[in-house]
C-alpha positions in Angstrom: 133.3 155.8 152.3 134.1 157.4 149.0 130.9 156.3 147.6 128.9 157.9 150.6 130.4 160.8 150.8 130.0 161.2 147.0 126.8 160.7 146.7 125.6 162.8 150.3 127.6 165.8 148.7 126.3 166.0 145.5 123.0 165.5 146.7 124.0 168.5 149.0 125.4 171.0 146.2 123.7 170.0 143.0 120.9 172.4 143.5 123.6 175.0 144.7 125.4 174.4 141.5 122.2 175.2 139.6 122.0 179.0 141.1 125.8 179.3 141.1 125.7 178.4 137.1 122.4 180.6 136.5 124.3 183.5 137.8 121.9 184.2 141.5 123.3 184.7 144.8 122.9 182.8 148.4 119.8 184.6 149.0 118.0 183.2 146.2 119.3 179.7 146.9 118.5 180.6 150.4 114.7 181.5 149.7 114.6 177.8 147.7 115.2 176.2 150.6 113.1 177.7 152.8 110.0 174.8 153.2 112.5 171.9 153.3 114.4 173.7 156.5 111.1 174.3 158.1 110.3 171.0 157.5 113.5 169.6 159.5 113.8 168.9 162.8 115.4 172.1 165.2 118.4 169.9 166.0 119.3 169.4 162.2 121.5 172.9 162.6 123.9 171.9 159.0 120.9 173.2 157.0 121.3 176.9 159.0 121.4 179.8 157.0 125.4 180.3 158.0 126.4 176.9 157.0 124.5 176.8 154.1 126.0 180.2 152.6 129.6 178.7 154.2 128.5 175.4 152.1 127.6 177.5 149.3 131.2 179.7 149.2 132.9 176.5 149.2 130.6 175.0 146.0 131.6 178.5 144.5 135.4 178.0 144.8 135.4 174.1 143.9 133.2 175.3 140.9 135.9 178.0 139.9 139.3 175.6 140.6 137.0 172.7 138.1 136.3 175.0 135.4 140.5 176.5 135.9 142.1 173.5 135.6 139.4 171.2 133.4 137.1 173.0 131.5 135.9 171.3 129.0 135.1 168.3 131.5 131.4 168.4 132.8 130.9 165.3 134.4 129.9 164.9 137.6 132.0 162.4 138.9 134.9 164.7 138.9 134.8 165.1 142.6 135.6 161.5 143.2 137.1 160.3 139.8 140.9 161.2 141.0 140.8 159.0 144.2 139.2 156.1 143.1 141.4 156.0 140.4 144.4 156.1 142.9 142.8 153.5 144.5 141.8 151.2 141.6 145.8 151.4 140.1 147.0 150.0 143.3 145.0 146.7 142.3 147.0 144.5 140.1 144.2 142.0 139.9 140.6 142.8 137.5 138.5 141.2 140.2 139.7 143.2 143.0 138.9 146.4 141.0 135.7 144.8 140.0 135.0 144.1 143.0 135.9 147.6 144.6 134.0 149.2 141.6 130.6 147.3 142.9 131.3 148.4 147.0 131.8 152.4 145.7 128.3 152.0 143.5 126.2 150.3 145.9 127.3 152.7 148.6 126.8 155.1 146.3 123.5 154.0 145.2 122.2 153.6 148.5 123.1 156.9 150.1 122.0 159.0 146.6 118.5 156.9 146.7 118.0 158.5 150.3 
């Protein structure tokens, strides 16, 4: 799951992150994203303007909390880097966290290729 949800939400917020660091507001990220919303089906209502700019507020304050409490780190596995690594220390055996380490990237993989 952690692999999944990785990958979907960067996919989600990467190009939000781009506007955030170049300084523009919703609007322009907004305007961006106009052809690939029209292009969506009318029952795909998490790429609506409101939970976008919610979506967009919450890249925002992660963005701010990163750069407070690890600012010289710009990788973009941060997001998931603390729970696997909760995860993988609870294996005592390499083949296990091998193992583990293959799952996360193949989900990950497979859901950022989509």
């Amino acid at each position: 799951m952690l692999g999944m949800n990785a990958a979907l939400y960067e996919w989600d917020t990467e190009d939000m992150e781009d506007c955030i660091e170049n300084g523009e507001r919703f609007s322009v990220y907004w305007e961006s994203v106009q052809e690939y919303v029209r292009d969506l089906d009318d029952e795909e209502d998490e790429y609506d303007e409101a939970t976008l700019r919610e979506l967009f507020d919450t890249v925002i304050s992660e963005m701010k909390m990163k750069q407070s409490h690890c600012p010289d780190v710009e990788h973009v596995d941060v997001g998931y880097r603390v729970p696997l690594s909760i995860v993988m220390k609870k294996l005592n055996k390499a083949e296990k966290q091998i193992d583990l380490l293959d799952q996360f990237y193949k989900a990950y993989n497979n859901y950022a290729s989509k």
